[in-house]
TORSELUM-118142 format. One record per residue (C-alpha): chain; residue in one letter; x, y, z. Coordinates in Angstrom, 3 decimals, padded with zeros to 6 digits. Layout:
# TORSELUM-118142
+-------+------+----------+----------+----------+
! torgu ! kegu !        X !        Y !        Z !
+-------+------+----------+----------+----------+
!     A !    a !        X !        Y !        Z !
...
+-------+------+----------+----------+----------+
***
This chain:
# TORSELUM-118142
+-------+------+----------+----------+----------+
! torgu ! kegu !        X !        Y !        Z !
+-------+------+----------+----------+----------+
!     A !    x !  004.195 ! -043.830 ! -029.192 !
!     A !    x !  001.544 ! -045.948 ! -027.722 !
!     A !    x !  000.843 ! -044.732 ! -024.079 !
!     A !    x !  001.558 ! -046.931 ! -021.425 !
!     A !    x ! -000.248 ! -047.493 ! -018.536 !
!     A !    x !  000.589 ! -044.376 ! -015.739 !
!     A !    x !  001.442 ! -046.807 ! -013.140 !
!     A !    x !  003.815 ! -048.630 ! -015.807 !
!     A !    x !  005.246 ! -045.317 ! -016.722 !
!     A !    x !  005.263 ! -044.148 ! -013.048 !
!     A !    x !  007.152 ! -046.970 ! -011.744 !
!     A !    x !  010.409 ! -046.889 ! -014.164 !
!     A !    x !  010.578 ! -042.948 ! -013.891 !
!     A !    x !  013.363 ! -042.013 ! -012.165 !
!     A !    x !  014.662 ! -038.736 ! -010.612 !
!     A !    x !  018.030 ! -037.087 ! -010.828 !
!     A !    x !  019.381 ! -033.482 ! -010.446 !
!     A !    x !  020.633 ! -031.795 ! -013.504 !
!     A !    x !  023.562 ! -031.546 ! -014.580 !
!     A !    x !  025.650 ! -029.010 ! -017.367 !
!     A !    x !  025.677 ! -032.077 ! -019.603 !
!     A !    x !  021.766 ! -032.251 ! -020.104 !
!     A !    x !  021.246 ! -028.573 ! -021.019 !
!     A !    x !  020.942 ! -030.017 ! -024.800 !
!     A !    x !  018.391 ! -032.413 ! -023.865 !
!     A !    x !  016.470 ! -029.284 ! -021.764 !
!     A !    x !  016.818 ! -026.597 ! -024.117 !
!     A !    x !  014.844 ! -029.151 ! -026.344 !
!     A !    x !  012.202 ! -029.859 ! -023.582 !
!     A !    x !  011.764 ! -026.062 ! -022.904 !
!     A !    x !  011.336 ! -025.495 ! -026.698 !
!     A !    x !  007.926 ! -028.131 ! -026.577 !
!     A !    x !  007.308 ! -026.712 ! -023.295 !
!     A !    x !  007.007 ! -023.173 ! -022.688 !
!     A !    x !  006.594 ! -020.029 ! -025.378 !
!     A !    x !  009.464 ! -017.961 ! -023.946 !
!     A !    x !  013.083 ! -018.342 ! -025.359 !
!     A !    x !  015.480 ! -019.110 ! -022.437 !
!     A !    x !  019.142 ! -017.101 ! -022.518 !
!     A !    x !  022.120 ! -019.565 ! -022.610 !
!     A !    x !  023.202 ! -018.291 ! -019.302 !
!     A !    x !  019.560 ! -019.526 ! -017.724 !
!     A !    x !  020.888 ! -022.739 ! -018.803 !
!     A !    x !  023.763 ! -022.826 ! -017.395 !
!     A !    x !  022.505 ! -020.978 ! -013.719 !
!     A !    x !  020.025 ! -023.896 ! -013.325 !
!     A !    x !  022.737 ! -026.952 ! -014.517 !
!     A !    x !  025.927 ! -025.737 ! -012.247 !
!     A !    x !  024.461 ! -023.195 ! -009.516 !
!     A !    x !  024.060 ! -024.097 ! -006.060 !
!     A !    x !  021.177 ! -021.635 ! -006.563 !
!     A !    x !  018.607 ! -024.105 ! -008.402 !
!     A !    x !  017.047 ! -027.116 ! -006.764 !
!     A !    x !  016.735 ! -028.195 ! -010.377 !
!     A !    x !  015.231 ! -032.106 ! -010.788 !
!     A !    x !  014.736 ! -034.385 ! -013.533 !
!     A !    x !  012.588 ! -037.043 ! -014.497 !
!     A !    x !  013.893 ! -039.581 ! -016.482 !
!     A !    x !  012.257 ! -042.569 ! -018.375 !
!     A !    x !  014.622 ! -044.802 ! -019.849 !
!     A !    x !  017.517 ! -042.783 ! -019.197 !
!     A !    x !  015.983 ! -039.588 ! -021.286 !
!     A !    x !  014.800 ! -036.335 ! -019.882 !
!     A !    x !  010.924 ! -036.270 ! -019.860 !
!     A !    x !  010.163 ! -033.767 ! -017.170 !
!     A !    x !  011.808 ! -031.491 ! -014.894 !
!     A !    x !  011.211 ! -028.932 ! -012.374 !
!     A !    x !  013.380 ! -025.584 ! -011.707 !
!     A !    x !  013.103 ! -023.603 ! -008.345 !
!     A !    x !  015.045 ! -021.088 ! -006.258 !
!     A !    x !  015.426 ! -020.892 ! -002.379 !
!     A !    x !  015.449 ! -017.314 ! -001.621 !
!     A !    x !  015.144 ! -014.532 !  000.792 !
!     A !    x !  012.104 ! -013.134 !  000.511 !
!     A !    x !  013.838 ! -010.071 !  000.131 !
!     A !    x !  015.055 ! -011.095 ! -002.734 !
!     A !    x !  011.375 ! -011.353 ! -004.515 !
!     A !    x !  011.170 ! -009.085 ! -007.668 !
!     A !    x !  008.944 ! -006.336 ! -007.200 !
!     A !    x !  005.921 ! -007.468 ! -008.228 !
!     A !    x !  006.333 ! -010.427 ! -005.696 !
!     A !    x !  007.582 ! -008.273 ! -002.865 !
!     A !    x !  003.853 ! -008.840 ! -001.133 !
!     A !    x !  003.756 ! -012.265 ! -001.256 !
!     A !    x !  004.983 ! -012.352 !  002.469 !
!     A !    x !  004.170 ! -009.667 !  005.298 !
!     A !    x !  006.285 ! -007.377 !  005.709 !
!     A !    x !  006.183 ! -008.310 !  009.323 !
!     A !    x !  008.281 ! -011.910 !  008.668 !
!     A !    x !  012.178 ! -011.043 !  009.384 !
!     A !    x !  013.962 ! -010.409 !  006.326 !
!     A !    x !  015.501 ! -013.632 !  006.451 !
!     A !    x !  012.714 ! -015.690 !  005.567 !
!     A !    x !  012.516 ! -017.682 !  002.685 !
!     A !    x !  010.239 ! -018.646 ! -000.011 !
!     A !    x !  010.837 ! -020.475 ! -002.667 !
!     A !    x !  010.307 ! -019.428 ! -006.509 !
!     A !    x !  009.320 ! -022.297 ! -008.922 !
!     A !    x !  010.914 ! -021.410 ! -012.723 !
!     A !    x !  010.075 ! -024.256 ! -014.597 !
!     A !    x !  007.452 ! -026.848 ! -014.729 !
!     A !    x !  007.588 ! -029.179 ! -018.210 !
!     A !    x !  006.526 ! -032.464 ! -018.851 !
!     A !    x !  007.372 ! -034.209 ! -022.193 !
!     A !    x !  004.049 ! -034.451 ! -024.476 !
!     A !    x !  004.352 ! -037.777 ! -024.751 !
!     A !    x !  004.459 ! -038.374 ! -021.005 !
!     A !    x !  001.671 ! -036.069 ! -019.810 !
!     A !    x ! -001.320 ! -037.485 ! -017.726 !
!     A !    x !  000.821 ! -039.761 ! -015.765 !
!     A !    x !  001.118 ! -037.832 ! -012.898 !
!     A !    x !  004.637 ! -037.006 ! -013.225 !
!     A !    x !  003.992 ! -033.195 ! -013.138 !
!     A !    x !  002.754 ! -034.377 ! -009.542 !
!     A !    x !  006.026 ! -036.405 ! -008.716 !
!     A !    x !  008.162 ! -033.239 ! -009.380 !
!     A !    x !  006.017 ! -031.050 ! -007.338 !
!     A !    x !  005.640 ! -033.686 ! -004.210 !
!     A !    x !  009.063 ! -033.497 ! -004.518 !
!     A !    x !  010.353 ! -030.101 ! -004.173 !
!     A !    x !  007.220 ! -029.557 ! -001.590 !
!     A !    x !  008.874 ! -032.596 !  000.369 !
!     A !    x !  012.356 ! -030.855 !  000.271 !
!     A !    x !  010.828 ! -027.138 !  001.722 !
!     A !    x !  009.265 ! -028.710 !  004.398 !
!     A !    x !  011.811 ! -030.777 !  005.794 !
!     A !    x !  013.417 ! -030.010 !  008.891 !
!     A !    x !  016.220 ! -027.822 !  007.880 !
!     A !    x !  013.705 ! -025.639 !  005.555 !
!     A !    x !  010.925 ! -024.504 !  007.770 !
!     A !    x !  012.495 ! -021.251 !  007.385 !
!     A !    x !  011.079 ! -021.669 !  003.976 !
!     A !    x !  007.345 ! -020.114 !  004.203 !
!     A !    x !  005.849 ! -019.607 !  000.810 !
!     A !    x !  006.277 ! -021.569 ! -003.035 !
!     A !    x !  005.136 ! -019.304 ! -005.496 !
!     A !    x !  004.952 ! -019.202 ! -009.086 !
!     A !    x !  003.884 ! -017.151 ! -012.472 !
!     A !    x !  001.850 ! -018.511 ! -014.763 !
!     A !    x !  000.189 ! -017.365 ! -018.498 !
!     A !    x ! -003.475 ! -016.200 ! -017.727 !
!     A !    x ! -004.466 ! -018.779 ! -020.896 !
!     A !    x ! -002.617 ! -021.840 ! -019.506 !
!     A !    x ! -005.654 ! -023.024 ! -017.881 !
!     A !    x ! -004.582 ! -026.577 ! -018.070 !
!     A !    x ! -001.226 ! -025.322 ! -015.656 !
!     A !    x ! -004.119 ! -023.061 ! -013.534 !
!     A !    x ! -005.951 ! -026.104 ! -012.825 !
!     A !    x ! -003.212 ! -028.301 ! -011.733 !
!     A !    x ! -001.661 ! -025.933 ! -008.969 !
!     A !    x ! -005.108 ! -025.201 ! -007.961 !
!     A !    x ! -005.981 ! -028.321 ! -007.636 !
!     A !    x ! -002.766 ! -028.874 ! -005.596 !
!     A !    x ! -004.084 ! -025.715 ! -002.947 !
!     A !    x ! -002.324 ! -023.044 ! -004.610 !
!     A !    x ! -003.537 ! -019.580 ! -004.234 !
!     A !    x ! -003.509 ! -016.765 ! -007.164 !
!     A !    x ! -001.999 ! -014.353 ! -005.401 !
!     A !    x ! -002.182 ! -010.968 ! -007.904 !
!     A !    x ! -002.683 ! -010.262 ! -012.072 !
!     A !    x !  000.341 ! -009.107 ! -013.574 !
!     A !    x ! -000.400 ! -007.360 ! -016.980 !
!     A !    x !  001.788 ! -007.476 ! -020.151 !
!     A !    x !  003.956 ! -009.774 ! -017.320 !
!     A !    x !  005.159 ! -012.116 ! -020.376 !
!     A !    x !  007.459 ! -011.103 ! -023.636 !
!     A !    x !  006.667 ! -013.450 ! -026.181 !
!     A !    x !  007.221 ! -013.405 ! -029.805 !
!     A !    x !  007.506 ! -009.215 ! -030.023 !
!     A !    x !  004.336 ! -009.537 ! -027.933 !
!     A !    x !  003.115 ! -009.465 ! -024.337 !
!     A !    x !  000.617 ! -011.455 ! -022.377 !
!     A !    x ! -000.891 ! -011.488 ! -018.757 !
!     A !    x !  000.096 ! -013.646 ! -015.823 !
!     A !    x ! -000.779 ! -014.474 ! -012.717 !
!     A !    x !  000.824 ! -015.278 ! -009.579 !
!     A !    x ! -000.114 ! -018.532 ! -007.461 !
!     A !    x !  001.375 ! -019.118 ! -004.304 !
!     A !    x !  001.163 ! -022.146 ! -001.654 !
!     A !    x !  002.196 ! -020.969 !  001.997 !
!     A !    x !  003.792 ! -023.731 !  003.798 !
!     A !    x !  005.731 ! -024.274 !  007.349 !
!     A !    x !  003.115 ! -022.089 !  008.954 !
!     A !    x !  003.773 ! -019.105 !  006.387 !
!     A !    x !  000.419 ! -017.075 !  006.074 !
!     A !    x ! -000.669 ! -014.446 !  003.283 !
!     A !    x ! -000.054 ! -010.607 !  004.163 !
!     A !    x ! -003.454 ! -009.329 !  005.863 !
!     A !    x ! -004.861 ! -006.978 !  003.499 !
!     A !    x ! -008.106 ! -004.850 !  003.330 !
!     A !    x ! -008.694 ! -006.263 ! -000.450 !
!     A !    x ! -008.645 ! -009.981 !  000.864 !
!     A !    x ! -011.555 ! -009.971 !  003.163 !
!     A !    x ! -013.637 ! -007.849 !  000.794 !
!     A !    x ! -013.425 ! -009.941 ! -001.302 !
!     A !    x ! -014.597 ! -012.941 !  000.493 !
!     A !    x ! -017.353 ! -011.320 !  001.085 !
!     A !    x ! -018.187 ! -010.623 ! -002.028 !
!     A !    x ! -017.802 ! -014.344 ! -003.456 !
!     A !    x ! -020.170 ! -015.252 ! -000.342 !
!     A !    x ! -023.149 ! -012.868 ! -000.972 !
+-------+------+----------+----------+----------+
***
């Protein structure tokens, strides 16, 4: 496929939750998209569950991109995100997990990665989710290309996670990136400041 301008492309995408009915067409985008094999019942969490602020991007009427995330308590977090907030925020604070990122090959450099993210940052900070004080995210330690974008967007890596990933009878490292928003902050630690300094002498 020839590529199209990004403001051609841009202006007939279109965005739509999903729905049970497009798990074939996601299963196939997840498959170009990401290493790791997703269980059926991932599927069909992020399709019918209240749970998921799950959004497409179409073009055409096809699935090119989407975006999975989860609204949670933070005391909800999985262990090795459990200090991502202070323990001094009330346990019913939220923050909000991002699952799934992908972006048809085809359609990549257009900025649609962007319009999904804008997006779901749009819907935590409205008025009825300020309770909502961190995104956060995991990410391969070799996806540099996925590094660059949420850094570039003012995410923080947060922590390493080793052997965090089960891939193909194998495991690889991950980090954690995480954007605090609605006045969340990052737990005040002694291995912060040091290094800052560091990086500044």
């Amino acid at each position: 496929m020839n590529q199209a301008p990004t403001f051609s492309i841009q202006h007939q995408v279109q965005l739509r939750f999903l729905s049970p009915n497009d798990i074939p067409n996601i299963k196939k985008l997840c498959a170009e998209c990401f290493p790791i094999e997703y269980p059926d019942t991932w599927y069909n969490d992020i399709t019918a569950s209240s749970r998921f602020y799950a959004l497409a991007a179409t073009f055409n009427m096809n699935i090119i991109a989407m975006i999975v995330a989860e609204i949670k308590s933070r005391t909800k977090c999985n262990k090795e995100d459990a200090d991502i907030m202070s323990s001094q925020y009330p346990a019913n604070v939220q923050v909000a997990y991002i699952l799934s990122l992908g972006v048809h090959t085809e359609f990549r450099k257009h900025g649609i990665a962007s319009l999904l993210l804008d997006n779901l940052l749009s819907h935590v900070t409205s008025p009825e989710n300020q309770n909502c004080k961190a995104v956060y995210l995991h990410v391969l330690t070799t996806n540099t290309v996925a590094i660059r974008f949420y850094e570039k967007r003012n995410f923080l890596r947060h922590s390493f996670l080793p052997y965090y990933y089960s891939i193909k009878a194998g495991h690889q490292d991950g980090f954690s990136y995480v954007l605090y928003i609605n006045g969340g902050q990052a737990p005040i630690t002694i291995v912060y400041p040091l290094y800052h300094i560091r990086c500044t002498l």
